[in-house]
NUMARTI-493679 format. One record per residue (C-alpha): x, y, z. Coordinates in nm, 3 decimals. Example, Ala and Ser with C-alpha at 12.3 -4.5 7.8 and 13.67 -1.06 7.14 Angstrom:
! NUMARTI-493679
1.230,-0.450,0.780;
1.367,-0.106,0.714;
This chain:
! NUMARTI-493679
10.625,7.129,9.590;
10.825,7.420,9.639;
10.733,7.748,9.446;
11.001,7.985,9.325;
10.917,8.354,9.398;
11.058,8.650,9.210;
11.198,8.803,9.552;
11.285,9.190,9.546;
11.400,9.423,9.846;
11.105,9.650,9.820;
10.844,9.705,9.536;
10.980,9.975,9.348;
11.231,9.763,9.304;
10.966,9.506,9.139;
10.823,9.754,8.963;
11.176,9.889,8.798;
11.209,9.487,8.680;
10.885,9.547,8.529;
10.949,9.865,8.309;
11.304,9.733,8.219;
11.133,9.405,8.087;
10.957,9.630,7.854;
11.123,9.894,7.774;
10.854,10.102,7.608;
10.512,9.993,7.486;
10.627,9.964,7.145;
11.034,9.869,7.055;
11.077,9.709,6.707;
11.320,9.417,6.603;
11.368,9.600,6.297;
11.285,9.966,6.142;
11.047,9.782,5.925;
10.829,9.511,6.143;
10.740,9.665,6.482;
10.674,9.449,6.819;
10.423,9.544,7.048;
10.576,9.439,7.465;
10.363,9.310,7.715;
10.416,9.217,8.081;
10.259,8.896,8.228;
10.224,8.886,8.599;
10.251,8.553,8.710;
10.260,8.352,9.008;
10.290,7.955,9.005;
10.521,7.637,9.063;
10.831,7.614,8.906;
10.696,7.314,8.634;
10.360,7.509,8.531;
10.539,7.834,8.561;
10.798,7.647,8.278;
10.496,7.508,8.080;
10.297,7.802,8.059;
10.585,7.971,7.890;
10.728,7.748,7.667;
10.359,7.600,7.594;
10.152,7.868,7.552;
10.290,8.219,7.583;
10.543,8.087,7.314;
10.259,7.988,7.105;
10.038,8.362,7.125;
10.363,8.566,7.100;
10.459,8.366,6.732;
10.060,8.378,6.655;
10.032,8.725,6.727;
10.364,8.890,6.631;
10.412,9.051,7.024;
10.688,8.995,7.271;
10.551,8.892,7.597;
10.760,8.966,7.925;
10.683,8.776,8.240;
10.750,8.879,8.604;
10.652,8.687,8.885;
10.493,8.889,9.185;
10.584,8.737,9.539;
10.253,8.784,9.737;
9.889,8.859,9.603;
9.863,9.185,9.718;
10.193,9.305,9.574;
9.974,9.345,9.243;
9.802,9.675,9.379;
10.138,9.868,9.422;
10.285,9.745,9.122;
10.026,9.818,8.924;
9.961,10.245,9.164;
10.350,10.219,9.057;
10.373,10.191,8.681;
10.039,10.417,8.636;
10.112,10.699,8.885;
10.475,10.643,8.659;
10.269,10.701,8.319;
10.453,10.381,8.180;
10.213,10.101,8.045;
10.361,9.803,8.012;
10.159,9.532,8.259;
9.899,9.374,8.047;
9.735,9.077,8.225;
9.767,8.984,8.551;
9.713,8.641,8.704;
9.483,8.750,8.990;
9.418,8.602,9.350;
9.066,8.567,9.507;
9.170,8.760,9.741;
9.253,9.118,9.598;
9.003,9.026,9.292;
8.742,9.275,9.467;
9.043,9.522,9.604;
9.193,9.541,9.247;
8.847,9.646,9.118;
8.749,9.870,9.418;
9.069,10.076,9.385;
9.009,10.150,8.996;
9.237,9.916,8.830;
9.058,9.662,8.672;
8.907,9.709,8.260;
8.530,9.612,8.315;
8.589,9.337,8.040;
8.247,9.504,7.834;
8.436,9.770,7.769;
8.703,9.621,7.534;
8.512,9.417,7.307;
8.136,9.460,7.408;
7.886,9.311,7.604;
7.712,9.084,7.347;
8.076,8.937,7.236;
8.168,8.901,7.606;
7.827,8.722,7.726;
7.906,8.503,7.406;
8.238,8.434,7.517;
8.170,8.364,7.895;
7.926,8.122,7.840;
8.208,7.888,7.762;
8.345,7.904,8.083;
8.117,7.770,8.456;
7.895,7.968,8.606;
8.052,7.940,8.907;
8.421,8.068,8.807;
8.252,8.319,8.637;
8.075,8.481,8.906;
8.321,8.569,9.121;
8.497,8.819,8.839;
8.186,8.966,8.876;
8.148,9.270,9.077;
7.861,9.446,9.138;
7.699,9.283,8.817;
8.026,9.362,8.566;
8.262,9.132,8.492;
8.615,9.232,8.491;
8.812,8.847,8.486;
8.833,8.548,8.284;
8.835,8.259,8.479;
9.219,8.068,8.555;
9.115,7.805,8.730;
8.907,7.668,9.001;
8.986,7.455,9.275;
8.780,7.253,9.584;
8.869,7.039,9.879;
8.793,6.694,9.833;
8.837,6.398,10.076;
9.113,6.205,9.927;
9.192,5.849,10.124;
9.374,5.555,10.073;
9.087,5.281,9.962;
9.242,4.962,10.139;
9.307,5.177,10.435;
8.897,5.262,10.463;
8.764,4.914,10.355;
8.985,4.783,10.620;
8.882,5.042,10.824;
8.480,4.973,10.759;
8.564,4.613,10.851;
8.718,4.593,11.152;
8.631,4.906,11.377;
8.368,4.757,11.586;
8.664,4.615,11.765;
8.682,4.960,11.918;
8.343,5.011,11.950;
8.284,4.997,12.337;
8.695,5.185,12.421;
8.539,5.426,12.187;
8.215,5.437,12.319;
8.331,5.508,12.682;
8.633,5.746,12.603;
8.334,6.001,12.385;
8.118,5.987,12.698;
8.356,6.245,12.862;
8.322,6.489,12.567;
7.972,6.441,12.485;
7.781,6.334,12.737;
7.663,5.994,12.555;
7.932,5.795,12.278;
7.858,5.757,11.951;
7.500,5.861,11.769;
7.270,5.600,11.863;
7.247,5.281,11.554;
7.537,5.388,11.496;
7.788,5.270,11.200;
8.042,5.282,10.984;
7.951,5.343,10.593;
8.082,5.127,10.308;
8.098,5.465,10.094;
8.272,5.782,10.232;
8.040,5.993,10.035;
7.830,5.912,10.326;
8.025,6.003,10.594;
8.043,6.281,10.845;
8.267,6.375,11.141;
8.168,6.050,11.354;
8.279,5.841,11.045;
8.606,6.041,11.049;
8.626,6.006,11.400;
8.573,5.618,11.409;
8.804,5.532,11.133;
9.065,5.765,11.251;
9.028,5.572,11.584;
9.066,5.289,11.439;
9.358,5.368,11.254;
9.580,5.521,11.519;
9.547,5.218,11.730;
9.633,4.970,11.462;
9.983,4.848,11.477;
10.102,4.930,11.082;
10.431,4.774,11.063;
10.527,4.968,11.363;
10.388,5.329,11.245;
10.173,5.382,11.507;
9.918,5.696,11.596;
9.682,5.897,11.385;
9.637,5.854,11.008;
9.423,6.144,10.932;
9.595,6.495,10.866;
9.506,6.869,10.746;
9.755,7.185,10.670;
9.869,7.320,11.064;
10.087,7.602,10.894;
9.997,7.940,10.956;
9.917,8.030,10.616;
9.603,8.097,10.369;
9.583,7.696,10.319;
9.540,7.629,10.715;
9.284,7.930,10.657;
9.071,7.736,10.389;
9.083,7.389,10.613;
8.937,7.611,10.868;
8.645,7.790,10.610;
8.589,7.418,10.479;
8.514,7.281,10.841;
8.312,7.574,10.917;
8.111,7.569,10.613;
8.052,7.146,10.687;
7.878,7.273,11.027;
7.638,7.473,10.888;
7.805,7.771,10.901;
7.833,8.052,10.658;
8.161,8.272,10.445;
7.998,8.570,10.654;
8.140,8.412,10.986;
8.477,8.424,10.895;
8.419,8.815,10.957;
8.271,8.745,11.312;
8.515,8.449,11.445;
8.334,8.409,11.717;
7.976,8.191,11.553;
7.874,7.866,11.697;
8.009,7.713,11.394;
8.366,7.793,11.464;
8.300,7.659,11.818;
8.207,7.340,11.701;
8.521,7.340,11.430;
8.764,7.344,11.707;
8.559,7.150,11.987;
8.620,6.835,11.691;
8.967,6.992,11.646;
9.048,6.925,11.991;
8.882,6.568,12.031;
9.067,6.416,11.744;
9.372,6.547,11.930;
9.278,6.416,12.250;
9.180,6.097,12.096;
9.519,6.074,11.868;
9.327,6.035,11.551;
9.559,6.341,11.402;
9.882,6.255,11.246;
10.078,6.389,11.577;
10.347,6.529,11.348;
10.083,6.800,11.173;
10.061,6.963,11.496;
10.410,6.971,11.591;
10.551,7.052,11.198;
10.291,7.278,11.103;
10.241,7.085,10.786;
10.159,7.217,10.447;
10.056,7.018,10.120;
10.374,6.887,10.087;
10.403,6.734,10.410;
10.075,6.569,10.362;
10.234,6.427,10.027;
10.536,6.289,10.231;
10.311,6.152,10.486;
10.095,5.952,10.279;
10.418,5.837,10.067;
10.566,5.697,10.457;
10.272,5.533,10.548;
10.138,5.819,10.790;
9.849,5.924,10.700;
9.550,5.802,10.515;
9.364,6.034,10.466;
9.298,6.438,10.434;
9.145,6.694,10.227;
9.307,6.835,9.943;
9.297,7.030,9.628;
9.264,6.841,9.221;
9.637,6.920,9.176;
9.713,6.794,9.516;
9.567,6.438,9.408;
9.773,6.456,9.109;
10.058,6.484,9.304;
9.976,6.230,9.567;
9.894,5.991,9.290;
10.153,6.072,9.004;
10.057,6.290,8.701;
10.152,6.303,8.338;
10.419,6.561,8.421;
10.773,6.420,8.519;
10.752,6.625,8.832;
10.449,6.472,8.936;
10.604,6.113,9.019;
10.374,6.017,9.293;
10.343,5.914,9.633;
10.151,5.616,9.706;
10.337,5.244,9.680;
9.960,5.156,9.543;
9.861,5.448,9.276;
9.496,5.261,9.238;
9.484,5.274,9.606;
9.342,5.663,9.569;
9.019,5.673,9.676;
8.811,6.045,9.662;
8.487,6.127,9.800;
8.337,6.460,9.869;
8.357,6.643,10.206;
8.218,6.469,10.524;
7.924,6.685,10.654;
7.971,6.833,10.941;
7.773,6.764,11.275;
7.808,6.880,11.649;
7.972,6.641,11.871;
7.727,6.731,12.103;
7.398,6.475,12.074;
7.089,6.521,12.171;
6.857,6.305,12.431;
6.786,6.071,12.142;
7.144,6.045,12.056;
7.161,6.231,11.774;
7.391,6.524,11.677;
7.209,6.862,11.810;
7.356,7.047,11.483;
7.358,6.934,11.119;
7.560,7.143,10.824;
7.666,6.950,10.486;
7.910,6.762,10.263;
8.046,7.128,10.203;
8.363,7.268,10.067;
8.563,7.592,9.977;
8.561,7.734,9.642;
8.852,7.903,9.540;
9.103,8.001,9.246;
9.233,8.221,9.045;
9.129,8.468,8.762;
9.284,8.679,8.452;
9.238,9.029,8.511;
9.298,9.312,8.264;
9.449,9.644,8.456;
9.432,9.979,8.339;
9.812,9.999,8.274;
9.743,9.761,7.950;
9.916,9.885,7.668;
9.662,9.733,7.464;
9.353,9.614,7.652;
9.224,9.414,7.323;
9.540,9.217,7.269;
9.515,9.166,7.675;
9.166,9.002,7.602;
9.310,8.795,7.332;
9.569,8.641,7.543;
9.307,8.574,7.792;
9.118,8.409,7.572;
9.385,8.229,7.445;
9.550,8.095,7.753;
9.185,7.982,7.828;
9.106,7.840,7.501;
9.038,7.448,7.475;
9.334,7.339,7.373;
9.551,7.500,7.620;
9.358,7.445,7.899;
9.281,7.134,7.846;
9.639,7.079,7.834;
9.710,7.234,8.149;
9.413,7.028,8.304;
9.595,6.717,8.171;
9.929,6.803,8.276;
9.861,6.963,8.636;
9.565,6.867,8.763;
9.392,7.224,8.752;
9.035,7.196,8.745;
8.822,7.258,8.408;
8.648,7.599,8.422;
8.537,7.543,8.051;
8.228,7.365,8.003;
8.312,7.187,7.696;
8.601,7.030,7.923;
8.377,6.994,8.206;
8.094,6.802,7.996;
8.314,6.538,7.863;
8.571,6.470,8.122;
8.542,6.058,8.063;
8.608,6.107,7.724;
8.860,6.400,7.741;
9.069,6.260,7.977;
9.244,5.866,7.953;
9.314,5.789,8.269;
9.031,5.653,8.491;
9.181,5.821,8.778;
9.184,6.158,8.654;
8.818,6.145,8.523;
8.754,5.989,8.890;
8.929,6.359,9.044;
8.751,6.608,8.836;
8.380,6.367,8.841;
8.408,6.401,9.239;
8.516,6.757,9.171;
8.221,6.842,8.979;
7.993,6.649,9.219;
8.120,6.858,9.505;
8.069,7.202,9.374;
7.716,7.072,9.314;
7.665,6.935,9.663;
7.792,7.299,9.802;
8.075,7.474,9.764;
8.144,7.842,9.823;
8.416,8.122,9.798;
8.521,8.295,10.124;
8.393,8.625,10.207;
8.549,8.903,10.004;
8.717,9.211,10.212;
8.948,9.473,10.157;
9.154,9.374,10.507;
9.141,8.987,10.424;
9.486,8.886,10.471;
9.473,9.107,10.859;
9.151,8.911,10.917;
9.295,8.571,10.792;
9.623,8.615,11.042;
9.389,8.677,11.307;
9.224,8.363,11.235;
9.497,8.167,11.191;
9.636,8.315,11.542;
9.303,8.193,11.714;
9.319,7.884,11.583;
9.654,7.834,11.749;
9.561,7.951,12.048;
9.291,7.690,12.083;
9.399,7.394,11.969;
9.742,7.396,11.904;
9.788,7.520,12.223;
9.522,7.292,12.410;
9.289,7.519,12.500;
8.998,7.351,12.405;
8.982,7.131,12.745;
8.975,7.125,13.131;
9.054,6.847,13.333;
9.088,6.621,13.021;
8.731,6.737,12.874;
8.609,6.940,12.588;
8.510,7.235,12.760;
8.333,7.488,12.520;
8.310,7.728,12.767;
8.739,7.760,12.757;
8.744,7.746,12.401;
8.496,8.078,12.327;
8.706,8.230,12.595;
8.954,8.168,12.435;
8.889,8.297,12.131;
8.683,8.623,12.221;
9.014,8.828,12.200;
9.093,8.742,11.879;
8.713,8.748,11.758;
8.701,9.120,11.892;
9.021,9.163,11.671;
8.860,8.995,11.396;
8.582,9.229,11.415;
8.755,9.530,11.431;
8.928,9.463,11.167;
8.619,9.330,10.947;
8.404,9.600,11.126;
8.108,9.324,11.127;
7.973,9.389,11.507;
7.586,9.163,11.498;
């Protein structure tokens, strides 16, 4: 789905669009009934961008008697220098800001974030954030304060195409020996010894992916031939998260996304480069550098089966209650969604087993409300926070677009809050992964440089085959390979153990 961006020449251009849109802090529609302006800043796709003015901003302005303007910031860290802008300008007008993980600490560090106590109170906050998860909560909280209310949350999940696994579960031990003798030249020894195939992908791991991939790209599907399983290739902060995700499955840890160099990330792109050499990738992802929306395409042509993607992703896939949200699948009920696969070494040991054992992990990630120090009025700021987050609204927005529930009381009654089976099925799954283990990457001031840098390795590995020699996995190449960048990544991070 293609998201509109408010696109300016330069940020003080932005930033005049912002005072314009409000004039003042205070106009009036008449000399006798006063209007207090606001700005919004915003970022999302063009049908929840629509919704969540007509739906609810619509709603607090005629509740609250205030006039709410909305700009819509191009990337994350734009926020910062808007927000240096319009105070070093002595103009408050930006009220609440729809804030990224990643400058969530950077907005805070740099002094331009409300600590949220300090406009209504720390027993009326703590009595107002216990509505919302612990886990959405906690990362608005720096250095024990909080400063956000919670947008949204959001978690890979394995989504699949169910025929496509059961048929998959059935029938691969017809590739059992070709697979068998094609792993010995990557590992030493074929699959894990006793091993199969699991009924329930809950169960699986990276041999399970690796086995029903196989299977898959050498089945003859009405002539679509080659590999069914697929991640985002593009070299943006989605490719980023796939990477985190895989890492985290291996056992290993936000922290070594500042190193890029652990044995974790080794082991990402050693599997990286066997499902490539083995065709189990959708051949296209590599080639296309594919984001979301390709995956979406894919699984509406029949290419791929299955990948790992975000609640509002499935709702896509599968067709949502919002008209833009017609689906993909020829089979809706054909979703499947499990959590993650844990992640082993494709190394084995002399007993046949894998040498290193992570998790059914995932990335956390998602958005928060944020309350700068521009605010013309940092209690009416709180309000609409609160009020954007209430039940009804964002349950509605849950409904509508897939977000995941931050609130409890949505959380802790999803079969009976939501109608469809499907959609209670998403955020169950949802819920059951951020139990199982799910965390936030690591928070730095020079994320974005350090996320570049990782995307840049990854291309140099795998994308660009250098993860072999002579036809074999050779992990010796691949942390040659990526010592450059990791030195880069550490400079910039300034981790050095």
């Amino acid at each position: 789905m293609r998201r509109r961006f408010f696109r300016v020449a330069a940020l003080g251009a932005l930033l005049s669009l912002v005072l314009s849109a409000c004039g003042s802090p205070q106009t009036s529609q008449n000399q006798n009934q006063p209007t207090k302006e606001m700005t919004v800043l915003i970022r999302m796709m063009d049908a929840q961008d629509k919704f969540f003015r007509e739906e609810i901003l619509k709603k607090f302005e005629k509740e609250y008697g205030v006039k709410l303007n909305v700009v819509v910031f191009d990337k994350d860290e734009d926020v910062m220098a808007m927000v240096k802008l319009e105070k070093d300008s002595g103009k408050n007008t930006i009220g609440l800001i729809k804030t990224a993980e990643t400058v969530v600490n950077p907005m805070v560090n740099a002094g331009y974030m409300i600590p949220l106590k300090d406009i209504v109170g720390e027993e009326q906050l703590n009595k107002d954030l216990a509505e919302y998860s612990e886990a959405s909560v906690a990362f608005g909280t720096i250095d024990g304060t909080v400063y956000y209310i919670p947008r949204k949350a959001e978690t890979n999940l394995m989504l699949y195409v169910k025929s496509k696994v059961a048929e998959a579960v059935a029938n691969w031990k017809q590739y059992e020996s070709e697979l068998n003798e094609a792993l010995k030249k990557y590992n030493g020894y074929g699959l894990p010894k006793g091993y199969t195939l699991e009924e329930d992908p809950n169960q699986w791991d990276w041999y399970d992916l690796l086995v029903a991939g196989y299977y898959w790209a050498n089945t003859d599907y009405g002539g679509i031939k080659g590999g069914k399983i697929a991640h985002r290739t593009r070299k943006y902060e989605g490719t980023t998260s796939e990477i985190f995700t895989k890492l985290l499955q291996v056992g290993g840890k936000p922290e070594d996304m500042l190193k890029g160099d652990t044995q974790a990330l080794v082991d990402v792109f050693a599997w990286e480069g066997l499902f490539q050499e083995l065709g189990v990738y959708n051949e296209r992802m590599l080639k296309e550098a594919w984001t979301g929306g390709s995956i979406y395409t894919a699984f509406g042509e029949g290419q791929v089966f299955l990948a790992f993607m975000h609640q509002i992703d499935a709702f896509f896939i599968h067709g949502g209650t919002h008209p833009t949200m017609t689906g993909y699948l020829a089979n809706p009920d054909d979703m499947g969604l499990a959590i993650m696969p844990e992640g082993v070494s494709l190394e084995l040991d002399d007993n046949g087993q894998p040498v290193r054992r992570g998790g059914h992990y995932s990335n956390l990630s998602g958005w928060w409300w944020g309350i700068p120090v521009t605010s013309p009025d940092p209690k009416l700021s709180y309000e609409l926070a609160r009020f954007i987050t209430n039940y009804e609204n964002h349950l509605a927005e849950s409904k509508t677009f897939g977000m995941m529930p931050i609130r409890n009381d949505v959380l802790e009654q999803v079969n009976s809050v939501f109608d469809e089976p499907w959609m209670q099925e998403v955020f169950n799954v949802s819920r059951r992964q951020i139990e199982t283990g799910a965390w936030y990457k690591p928070i730095h001031a020079n994320w974005a440089q350090i996320s570049a840098e990782i995307l840049e390795m990854y291309y140099d590995v795998c994308i660009n085959g250098n993860y072999k020699t002579d036809g074999k996995i050779d992990y010796d190449k691949i942390r040659a390979t990526m010592k450059p960048h990791a030195e880069k990544i550490r400079s910039i991070s300034g981790v050095t153990d």
